[in-house]
N, C-alpha and C positions, 0 to 999 in steps of 0.2 A: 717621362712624366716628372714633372718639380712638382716635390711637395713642397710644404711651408710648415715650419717651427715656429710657430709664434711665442708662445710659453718658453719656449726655449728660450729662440734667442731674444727676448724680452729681458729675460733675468740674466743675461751675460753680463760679468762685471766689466766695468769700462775702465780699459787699460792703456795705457801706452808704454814706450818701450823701457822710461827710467822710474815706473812704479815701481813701490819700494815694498809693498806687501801684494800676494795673490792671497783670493777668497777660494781658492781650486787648483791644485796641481795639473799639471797637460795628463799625468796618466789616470789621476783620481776624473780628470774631465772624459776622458776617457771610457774609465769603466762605467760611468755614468750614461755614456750616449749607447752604449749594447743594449740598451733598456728601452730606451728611448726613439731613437731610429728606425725608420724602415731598415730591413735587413739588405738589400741593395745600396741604400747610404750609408751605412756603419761597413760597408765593404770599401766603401770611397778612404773613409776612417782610417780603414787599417793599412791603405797605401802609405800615407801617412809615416806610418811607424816600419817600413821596413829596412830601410836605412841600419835602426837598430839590428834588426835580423841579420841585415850581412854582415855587420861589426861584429856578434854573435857567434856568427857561422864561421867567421874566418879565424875568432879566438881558437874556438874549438877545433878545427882543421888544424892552424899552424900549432896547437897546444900553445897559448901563450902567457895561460892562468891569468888574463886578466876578468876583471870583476865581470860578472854577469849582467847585464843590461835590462832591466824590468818593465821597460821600454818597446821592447819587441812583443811582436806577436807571437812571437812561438816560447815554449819553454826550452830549459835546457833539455830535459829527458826528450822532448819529440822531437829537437836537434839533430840531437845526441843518435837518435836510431833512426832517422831520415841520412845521417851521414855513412850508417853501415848500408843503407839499400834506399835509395832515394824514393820517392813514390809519395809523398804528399805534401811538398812545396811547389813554390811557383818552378817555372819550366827553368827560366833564366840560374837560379840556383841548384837544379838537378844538372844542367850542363854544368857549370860552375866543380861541383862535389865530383862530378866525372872525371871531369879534366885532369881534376885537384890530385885526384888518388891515381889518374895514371901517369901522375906527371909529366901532360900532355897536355901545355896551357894553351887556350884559343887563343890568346894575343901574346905572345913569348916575348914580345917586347917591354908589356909590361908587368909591373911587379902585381903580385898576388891579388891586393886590393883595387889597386884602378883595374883588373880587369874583372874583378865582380863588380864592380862600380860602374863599368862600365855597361857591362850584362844587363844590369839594373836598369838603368835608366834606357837603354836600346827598346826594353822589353816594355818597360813603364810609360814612355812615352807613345807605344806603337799600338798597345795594348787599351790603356787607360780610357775610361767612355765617358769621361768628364771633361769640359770643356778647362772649366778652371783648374784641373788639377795638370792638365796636358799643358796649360797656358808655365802653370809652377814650375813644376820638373825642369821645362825648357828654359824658364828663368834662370833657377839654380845652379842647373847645370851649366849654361854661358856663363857664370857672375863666377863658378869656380872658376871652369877654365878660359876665362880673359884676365882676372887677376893673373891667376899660375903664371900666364904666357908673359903680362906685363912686369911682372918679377923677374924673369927667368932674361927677359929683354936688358934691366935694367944689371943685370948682373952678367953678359954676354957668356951664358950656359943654353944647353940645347933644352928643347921643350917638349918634344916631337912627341915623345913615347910616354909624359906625364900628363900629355892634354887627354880627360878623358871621352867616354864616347865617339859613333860611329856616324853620328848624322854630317848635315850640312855644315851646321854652324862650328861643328868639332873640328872638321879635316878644313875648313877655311883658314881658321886658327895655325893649326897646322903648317900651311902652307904660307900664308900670306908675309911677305914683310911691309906692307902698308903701315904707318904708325897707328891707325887703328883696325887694322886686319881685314880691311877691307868693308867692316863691318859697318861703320858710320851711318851708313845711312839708312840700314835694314834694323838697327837696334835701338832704341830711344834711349837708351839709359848708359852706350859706349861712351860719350861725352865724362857722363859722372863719373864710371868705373874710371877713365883714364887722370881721373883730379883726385878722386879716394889713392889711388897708385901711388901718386907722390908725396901721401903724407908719410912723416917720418916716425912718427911714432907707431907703434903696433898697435896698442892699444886703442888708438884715438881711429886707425883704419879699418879695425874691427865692427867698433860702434857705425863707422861711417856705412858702411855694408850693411849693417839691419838696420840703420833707418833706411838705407832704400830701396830694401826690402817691404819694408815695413808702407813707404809710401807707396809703392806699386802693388801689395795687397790690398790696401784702401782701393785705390783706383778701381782693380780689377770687382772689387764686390761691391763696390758703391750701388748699384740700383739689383741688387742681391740684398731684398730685405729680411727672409725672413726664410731663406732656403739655405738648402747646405753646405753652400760654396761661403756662404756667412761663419757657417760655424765650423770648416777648414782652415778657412785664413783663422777663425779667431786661436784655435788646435797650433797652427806654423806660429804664429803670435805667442801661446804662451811657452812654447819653448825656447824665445828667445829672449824671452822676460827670464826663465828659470835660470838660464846658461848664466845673464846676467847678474842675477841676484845672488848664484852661487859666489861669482868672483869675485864680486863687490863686499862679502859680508864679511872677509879680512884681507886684507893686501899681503899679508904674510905666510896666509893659511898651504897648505899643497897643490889645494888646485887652482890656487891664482898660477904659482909658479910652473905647475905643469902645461896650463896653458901659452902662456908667456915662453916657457921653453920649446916647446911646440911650433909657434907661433915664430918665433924667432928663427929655429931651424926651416921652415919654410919658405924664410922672406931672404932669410940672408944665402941661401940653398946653398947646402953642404955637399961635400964630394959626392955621399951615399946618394944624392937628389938624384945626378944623374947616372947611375948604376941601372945595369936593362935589366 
């Protein structure tokens, strides 16, 4: 059953990707739609935000003391004691926490994170009862790994065991040496990703990725007036205005550089890249 938010999304600020102030944070938008929402839509919501959760779950696992993520659906303390006895996260991360503690990984090939990441989206996409949110994920998940692959090409390193997930379009990747993986003709968007690849700068290949993201979330809700998949993409949109506006507001600050270092170590793939 579609309901319809009219009031809602009526009053959505109207953004695009190089807005320079938000009237609402993605989590203050957030805690706002718990209210608001049918409780089977504010469930669509919180797919959304788990991403956060496994970034969460694997600090805490590997003990890495990094910052806690406020982002996520879960707190630290109900982490924290789902990690000593699993019993009320999703499935994908009870297998995950299993594995983890008998040091018994389901994909030993890869490292820690691509195989929750992987879990994740296996799970997400097979699970998920949302058209447009199954349409996302599968976006996302190609747009990381055909970048990864088209880097990993341009730098002649292996890719095999950093391409994530278990579906189709994953082990295509995988396998294929076609200049565009075979994929051309099954993906509208392999054209672009293969012209964003050669740009040279990081930064500018960055930006180049959320606008077309950003255009194929239009596309995908354009005749979505007033229903949910309206105010998902608007949810994916503004964290990519946020990520934005962090990096932009000094060129000097930590987390331009973090990124930028990140970002770097990625493109330019370092020994550790291909480590199993």
């Amino acid at each position: 059953m579609k309901r319809n938010y009219y009031y809602l999304v009526a009053g959505l600020q109207d953004i695009t990707l190089d807005i320079h102030k938000l009237t609402v944070s993605q989590l203050a938008f957030r805690d706002e739609l718990r209210t608001e929402l049918h409780p089977s839509d504010y469930r669509l919501v919180e797919k959304l935000f788990l991403p956060y959760d496994n970034k969460n779950l694997l600090n805490l696992l590997e003990k890495k003391g990094e910052e806690f993520s406020e982002k996520g659906n879960y707190s630290r303390e109900f982490l924290e004691e789902n990690i000593k006895e699993p019993a009320e996260l999703p499935s994908y991360m009870k297998r995950f926490i299993t594995a983890f503690k008998s040091k018994d990984p389901i994909y030993p090939d890869m490292s820690p994170e691509n195989e929750l990441t992987t879990l994740f989206y296996d799970e997400i996409t097979e699970s998920v009862n949302n058209n447009f949110l199954f349409w996302w994920f599968n976006f996302e998940l190609n747009i990381k790994n055909i970048m990864l692959a088209l880097n990993a090409r341009k730098y002649k390193v292996p890719f095999e065991h950093q391409i994530i997930g278990t579906g189709e379009v994953s082990e295509t990747i995988r396998r294929s040496h076609a200049r565009d993986f075979g994929l051309g003709n099954d993906l509208d968007y392999m054209e672009d990703l293969t012209g964003i690849a050669r740009k040279e700068d990081i930064k500018e290949r960055e930006q180049a990725i959320d606008e077309l993201k950003w255009k194929y979330l239009d596309e995908e809700t354009f005749f979505h007036y007033f229903t949910i998949e309206k105010i998902l993409a608007f949810i994916i949109k503004l964290g990519m205005i946020e990520r934005w506006l962090d990096i932009d507001k000094d060129h000097s600050n930590k987390l331009f550089k973090k990124l930028l270092r990140e970002l770097q170590e990625s493109y330019e793939l370092p020994e550790k890249f291909t480590e199993k």
